[in-house]
C-alpha distance (Angstrom), angle and dihedral (degrees) to the residues before:
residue distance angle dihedral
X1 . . .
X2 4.14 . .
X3 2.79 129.0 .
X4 3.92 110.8 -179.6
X5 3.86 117.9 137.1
X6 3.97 113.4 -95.0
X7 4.18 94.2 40.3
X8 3.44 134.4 121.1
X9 4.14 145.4 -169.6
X10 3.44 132.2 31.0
X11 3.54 102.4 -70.2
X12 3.84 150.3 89.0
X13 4.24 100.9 -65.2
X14 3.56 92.0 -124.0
X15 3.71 93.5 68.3
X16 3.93 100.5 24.7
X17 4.03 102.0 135.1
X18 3.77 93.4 -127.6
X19 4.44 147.8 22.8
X20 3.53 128.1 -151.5
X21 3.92 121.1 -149.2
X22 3.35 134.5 -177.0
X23 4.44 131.1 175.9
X24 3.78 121.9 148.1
X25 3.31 97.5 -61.1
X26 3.80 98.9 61.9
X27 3.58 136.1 -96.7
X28 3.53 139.1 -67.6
X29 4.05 136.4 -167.0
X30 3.89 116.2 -126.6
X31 3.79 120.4 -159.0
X32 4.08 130.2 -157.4
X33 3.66 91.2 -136.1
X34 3.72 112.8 82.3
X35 3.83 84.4 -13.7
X36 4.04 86.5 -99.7
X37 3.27 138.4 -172.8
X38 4.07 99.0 -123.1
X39 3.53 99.1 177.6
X40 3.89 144.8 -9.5
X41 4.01 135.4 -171.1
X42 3.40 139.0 172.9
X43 3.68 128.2 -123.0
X44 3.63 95.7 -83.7
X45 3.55 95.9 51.6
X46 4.31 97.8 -99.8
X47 3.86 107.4 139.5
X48 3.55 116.7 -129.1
X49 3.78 101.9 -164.3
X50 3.48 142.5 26.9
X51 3.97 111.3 -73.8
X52 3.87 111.1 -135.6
X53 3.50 135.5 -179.0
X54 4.01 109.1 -83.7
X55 4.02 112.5 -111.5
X56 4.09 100.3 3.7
X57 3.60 122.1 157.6
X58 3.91 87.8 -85.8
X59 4.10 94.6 -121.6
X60 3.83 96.1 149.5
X61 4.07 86.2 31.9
X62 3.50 90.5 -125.9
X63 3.75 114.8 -164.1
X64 4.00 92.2 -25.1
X65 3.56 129.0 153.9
X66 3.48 100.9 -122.8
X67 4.46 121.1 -158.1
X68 3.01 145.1 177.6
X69 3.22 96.3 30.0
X70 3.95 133.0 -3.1
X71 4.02 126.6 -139.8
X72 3.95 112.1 -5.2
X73 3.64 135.2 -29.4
X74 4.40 107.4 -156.5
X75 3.20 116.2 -95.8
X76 3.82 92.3 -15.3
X77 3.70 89.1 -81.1
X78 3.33 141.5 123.2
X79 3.77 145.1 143.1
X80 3.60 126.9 -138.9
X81 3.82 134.6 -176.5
X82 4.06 85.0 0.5
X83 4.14 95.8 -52.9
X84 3.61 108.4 107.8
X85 4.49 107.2 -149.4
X86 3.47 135.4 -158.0
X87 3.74 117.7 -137.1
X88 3.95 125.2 -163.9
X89 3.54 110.5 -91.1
X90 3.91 100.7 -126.6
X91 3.16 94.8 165.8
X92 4.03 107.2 44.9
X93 3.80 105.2 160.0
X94 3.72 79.9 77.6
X95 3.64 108.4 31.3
X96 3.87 94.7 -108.2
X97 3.74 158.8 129.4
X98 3.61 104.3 -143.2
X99 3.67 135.8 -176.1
X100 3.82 108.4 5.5
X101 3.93 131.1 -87.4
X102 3.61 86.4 -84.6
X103 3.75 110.1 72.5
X104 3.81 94.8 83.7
X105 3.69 106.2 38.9
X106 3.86 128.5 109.6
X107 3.69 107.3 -122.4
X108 3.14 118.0 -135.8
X109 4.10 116.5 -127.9
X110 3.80 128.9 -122.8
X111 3.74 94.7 -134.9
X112 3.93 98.8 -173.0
X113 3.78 93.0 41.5
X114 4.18 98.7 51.5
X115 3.78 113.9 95.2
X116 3.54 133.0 172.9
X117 3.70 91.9 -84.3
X118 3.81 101.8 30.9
X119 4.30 138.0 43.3
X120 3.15 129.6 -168.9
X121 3.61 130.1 -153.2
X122 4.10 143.4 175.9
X123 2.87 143.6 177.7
X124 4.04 132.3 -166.3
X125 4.02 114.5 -133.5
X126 3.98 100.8 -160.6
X127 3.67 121.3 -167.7
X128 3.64 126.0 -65.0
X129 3.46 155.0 154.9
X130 3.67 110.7 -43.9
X131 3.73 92.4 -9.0
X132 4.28 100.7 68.1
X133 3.86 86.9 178.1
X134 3.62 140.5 113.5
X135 3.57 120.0 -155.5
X136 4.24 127.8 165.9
X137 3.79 101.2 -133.1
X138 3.96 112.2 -151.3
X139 4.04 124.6 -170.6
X140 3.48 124.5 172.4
X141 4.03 125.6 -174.7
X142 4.09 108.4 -149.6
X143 4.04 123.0 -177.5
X144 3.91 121.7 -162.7
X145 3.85 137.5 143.6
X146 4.03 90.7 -71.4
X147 4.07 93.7 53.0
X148 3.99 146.5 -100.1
X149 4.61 101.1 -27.2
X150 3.30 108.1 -159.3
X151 4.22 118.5 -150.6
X152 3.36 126.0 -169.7
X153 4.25 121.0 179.7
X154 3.50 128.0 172.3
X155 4.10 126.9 -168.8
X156 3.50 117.8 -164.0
X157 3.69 106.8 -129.1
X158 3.84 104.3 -171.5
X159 3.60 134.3 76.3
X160 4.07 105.5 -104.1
X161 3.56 127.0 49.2
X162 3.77 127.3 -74.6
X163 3.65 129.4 -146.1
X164 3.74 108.9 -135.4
X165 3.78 133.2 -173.4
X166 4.15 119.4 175.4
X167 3.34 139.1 -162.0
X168 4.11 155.1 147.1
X169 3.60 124.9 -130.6
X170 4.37 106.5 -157.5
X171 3.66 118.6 171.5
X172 3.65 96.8 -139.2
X173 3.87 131.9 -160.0
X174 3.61 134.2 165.7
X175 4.03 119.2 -93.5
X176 3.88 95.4 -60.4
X177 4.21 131.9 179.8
X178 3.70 104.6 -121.7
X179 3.67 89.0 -116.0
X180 3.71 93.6 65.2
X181 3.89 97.3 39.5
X182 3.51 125.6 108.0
X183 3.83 92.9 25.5
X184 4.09 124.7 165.2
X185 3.58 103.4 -104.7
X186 3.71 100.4 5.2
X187 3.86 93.2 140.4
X188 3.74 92.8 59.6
X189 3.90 86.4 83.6
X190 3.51 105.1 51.2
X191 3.80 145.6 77.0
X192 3.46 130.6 -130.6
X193 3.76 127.9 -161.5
X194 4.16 124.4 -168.9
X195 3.77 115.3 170.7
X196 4.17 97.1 -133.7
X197 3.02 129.0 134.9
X198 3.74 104.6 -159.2
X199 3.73 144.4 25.6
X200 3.55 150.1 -134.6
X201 3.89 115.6 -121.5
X202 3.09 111.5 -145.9
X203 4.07 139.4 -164.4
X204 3.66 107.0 -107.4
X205 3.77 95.8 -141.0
X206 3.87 99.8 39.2
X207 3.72 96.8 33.0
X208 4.38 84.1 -138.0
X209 3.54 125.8 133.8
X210 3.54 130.2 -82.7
X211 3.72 113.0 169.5
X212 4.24 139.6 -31.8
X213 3.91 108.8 -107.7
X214 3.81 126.6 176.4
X215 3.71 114.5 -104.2
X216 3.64 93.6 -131.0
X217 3.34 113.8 122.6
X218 4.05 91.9 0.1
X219 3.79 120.8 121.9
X220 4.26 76.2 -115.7
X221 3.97 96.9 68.4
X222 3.68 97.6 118.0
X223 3.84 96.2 159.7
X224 4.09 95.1 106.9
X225 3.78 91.4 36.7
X226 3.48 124.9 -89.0
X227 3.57 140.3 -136.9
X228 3.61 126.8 -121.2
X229 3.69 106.6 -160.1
X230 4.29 112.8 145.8
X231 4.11 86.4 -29.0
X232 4.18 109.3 122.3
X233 4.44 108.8 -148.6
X234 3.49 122.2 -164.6
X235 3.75 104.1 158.3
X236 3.24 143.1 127.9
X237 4.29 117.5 -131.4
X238 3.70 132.5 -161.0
X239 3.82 146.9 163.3
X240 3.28 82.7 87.2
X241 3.73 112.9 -150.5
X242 4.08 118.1 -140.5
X243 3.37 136.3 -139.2
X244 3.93 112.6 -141.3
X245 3.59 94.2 -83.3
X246 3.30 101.6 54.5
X247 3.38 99.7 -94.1
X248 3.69 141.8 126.9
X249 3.63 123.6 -144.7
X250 3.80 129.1 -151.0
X251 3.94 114.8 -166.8
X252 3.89 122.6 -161.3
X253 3.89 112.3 -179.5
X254 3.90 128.8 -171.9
X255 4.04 125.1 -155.8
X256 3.75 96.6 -81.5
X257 3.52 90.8 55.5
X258 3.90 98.3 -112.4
X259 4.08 110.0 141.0
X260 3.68 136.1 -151.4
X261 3.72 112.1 -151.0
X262 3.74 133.3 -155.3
X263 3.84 114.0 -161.1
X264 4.10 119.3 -177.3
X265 3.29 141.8 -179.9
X266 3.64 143.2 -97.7
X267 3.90 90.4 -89.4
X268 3.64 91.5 62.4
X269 3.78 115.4 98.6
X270 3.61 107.1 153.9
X271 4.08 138.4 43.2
X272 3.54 123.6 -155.4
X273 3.58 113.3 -160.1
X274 4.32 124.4 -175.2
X275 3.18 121.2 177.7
X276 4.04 97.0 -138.9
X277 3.99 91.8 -102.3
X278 3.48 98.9 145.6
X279 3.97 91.0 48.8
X280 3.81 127.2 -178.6
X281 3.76 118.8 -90.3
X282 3.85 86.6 2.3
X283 3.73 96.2 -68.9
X284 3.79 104.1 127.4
X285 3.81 142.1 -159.0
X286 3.83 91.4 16.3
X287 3.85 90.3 151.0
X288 3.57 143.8 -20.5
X289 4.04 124.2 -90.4
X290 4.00 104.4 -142.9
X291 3.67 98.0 176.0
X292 4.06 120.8 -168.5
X293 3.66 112.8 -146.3
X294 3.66 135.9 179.9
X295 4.01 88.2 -147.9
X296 3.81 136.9 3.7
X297 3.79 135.5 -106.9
X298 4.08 111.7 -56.7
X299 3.63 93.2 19.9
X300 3.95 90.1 147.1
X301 3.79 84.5 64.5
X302 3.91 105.7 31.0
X303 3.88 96.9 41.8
X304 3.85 75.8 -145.8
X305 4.19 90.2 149.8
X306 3.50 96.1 -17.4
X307 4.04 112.9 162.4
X308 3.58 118.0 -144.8
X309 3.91 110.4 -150.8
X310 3.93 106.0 -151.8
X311 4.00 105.9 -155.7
X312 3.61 118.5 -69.0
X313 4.15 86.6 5.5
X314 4.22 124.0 134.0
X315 3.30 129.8 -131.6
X316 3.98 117.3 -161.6
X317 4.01 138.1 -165.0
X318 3.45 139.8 168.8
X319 3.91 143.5 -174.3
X320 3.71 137.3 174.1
X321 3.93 139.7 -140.3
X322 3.14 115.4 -149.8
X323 4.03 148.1 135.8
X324 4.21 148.5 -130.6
X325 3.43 120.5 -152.4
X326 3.88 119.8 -116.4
C-alpha cells in the first residue's frame, strides 16, 4: 500500500480513484478519470468551482482535461496531410465527435512526482481509428499562495505529425459556502468578464461553426463585464486580449462582489463560456463553464489554431484558478 501525502482509498497509489492537495491557496480534489479537477476551495472554505462526483461518465464534461481536440469536429471528419479520417461519432444527435479521446480515460498517476501540493498524471493516447497518433498526455495539479495552476503537455510519440487541439473544461463560480453551491439559478446573479474581441457563431442545432464576428455590439461582448441574468452562452471567444504578462484573465463575480479568476497562458487563444443551461438532473445554471482552449470547435477542419506536433515535439498550456476579494 502507499502511503504518499495527497492519496486516497485502499489501494495501490497508482490506481487510487482520487488525490487531495492542498498549498496556500486552498485545496483541490484530483480524479483518475479524465484527470479532473473534482473540487477546489480556498483557504476559508469558499468553493471556487463546481464540485462533481469524482470519476463519472463525464456527460456534462465536468472539470475534464479535454485532447485532441476540444468541442466538435463536423461530422467526425477530417483530413489531414491529404488523408481524409473518420472519427466515432460520440455525439450523434448532432453529427459529431465531441470532446477528445480523453474525457473517459483513467489517468495513470506519477507516483514519485505527486507531493502534497502537486499530482501528476498521464495518460498515453495510442493509435486508433481516425486518430493514427500517439501522443504521452501529462497533467499536473499544483497549489500555492496564487491558486490551483493547471499544466497540460503533450509529446507526440509517433513518427508523422499529429494534429493537436487542447483544452480545460472548469465549472467556475465565484468564492461560494458549500451550502450555497450548486444552486438552481445561481448564475443569474453574477457577471462575467472575458477580454475577446470576437466570436464564434455557431449553428444552434449542431453547435459547429459558422463564421468569426466581433463582439461589439453582440449580446457576447463580455469585455466590460457582463451580466448573466436569464441569458443561456454557449460560445466560443477569441482575440484574446493580454495583460502584460502574457496572460489573459477571465473574471466571474457574484452579488457580494467576491470574484473567481481564471488566468492562462500564452497558448490559450480561445474561451468557451456556457452558462450551465442544459444542467444535470434538471437543475440549471449551477455555474459557469469558462473553458481555455488552444483552438476552437472544428479545428481539424478550419486549421483555425490547429497545432501541428512534428515527431517527438511538445506542446504546452496552462491556466489558473484563482480569486479577489470583494
Amino acid at each position: 500500500m502507499g502511503s504518499d501525502p495527497g492519496s486516497t482509498g485502499t489501494v495501490d497509489d497508482d490506481v487510487v480513484a482520487v488525490r487531495t492537495v492542498s498549498g496556500p491557496g486552498g485545496t483541490a480534489v484530483v480524479a483518475r478519470r479524465g484527470a479532473a479537477l473534482a473540487s477546489f476551495h480556498d483557504p476559508s472554505g469558499n468553493h471556487l468551482v463546481l464540485p462533481t462526483e469524482p470519476n463519472s461518465d463525464g456527460s456534462d464534461c465536468s472539470g475534464v482535461v479535454l485532447a485532441p481536440w476540444t468541442n466538435r469536429i463536423r461530422d467526425g471528419r477530417y483530413t489531414f496531410h491529404g488523408t481524409t479520417r473518420q472519427l466515432p461519432l460520440t455525439e450523434p444527435e448532432r453529427g459529431a465527435a465531441a470532446h477528445g479521446l480523453a474525457l473517459r480515460r483513467d489517468w495513470q498517476w506519477d507516483v514519485q512526482a505527486c507531493t502534497a501540493q502537486r499530482v501528476v498524471l498521464h495518460l498515453d493516447l495510442l493509435p486508433e481509428p481516425g486518430y493514427p497518433h500517439a501522443l504521452r498526455l501529462t497533467c499536473s495539479y499544483a497549489v500555492d499562495e496564487h491558486g490551483l495552476t493547471v499544466t497540460v503537455a503533450a509529446r507526440n510519440l509517433g513518427r508523422d505529425p499529429a494534429p493537436y487541439v487542447v483544452g480545460g473544461h472548469p465549472y467556475l463560480v465565484p468564492p461560494t459556502a458549500p451550502e450555497s453551491t450548486g444552486r438552481r439559478a445561481a448564475a443569474d446573479g453574477w457577471t462575467l468578464s472575458v477580454p475577446a474581441d470576437v466570436y464564434l457563431r455557431t449553428d444552434p442545432e449542431r453547435l459547429l461553426p459558422l463564421e468569426i464576428l466581433p463582439v461589439a455590439g453582440s449580446r457576447e461582448d463580455f469585455r466590460g463585464g457582463r451580466a448573466l441574468r436569464e441569458i443561456a452562452h454557449d460560445v466560443a471567444l477569441g482575440s484574446l486580449a493580454r495583460e502584460s504578462d502574457g496572460t489573459v484573465r477571465c473574471r466571474l463575480t457574484g452579488e457580494g462582489g467576491t470574484t473567481t479568476v481564471l488566468t492562462c497562458g500564452e497558448t490559450v487563444h480561445w474561451i468557451q463560456v456556457y452558462t450551465d443551461d442544459n444542467g444535470m438532473n434538471g437543475v440549471t445554471r449551477r455555474a459557469v463553464a469558462v473553458e481555455p482552449m488552444s483552438a476552437p470547435a472544428d479545428a481539424f477542419n478550419s486549421g483555425q489554431g490547429l497545432v501541428v506536433l512534428g515527431p517527438h515535439e511538445e506542446h504546452r498550456v496552462w491556466w489558473r484558478i484563482g480569486s479577489e476579494g470583494g
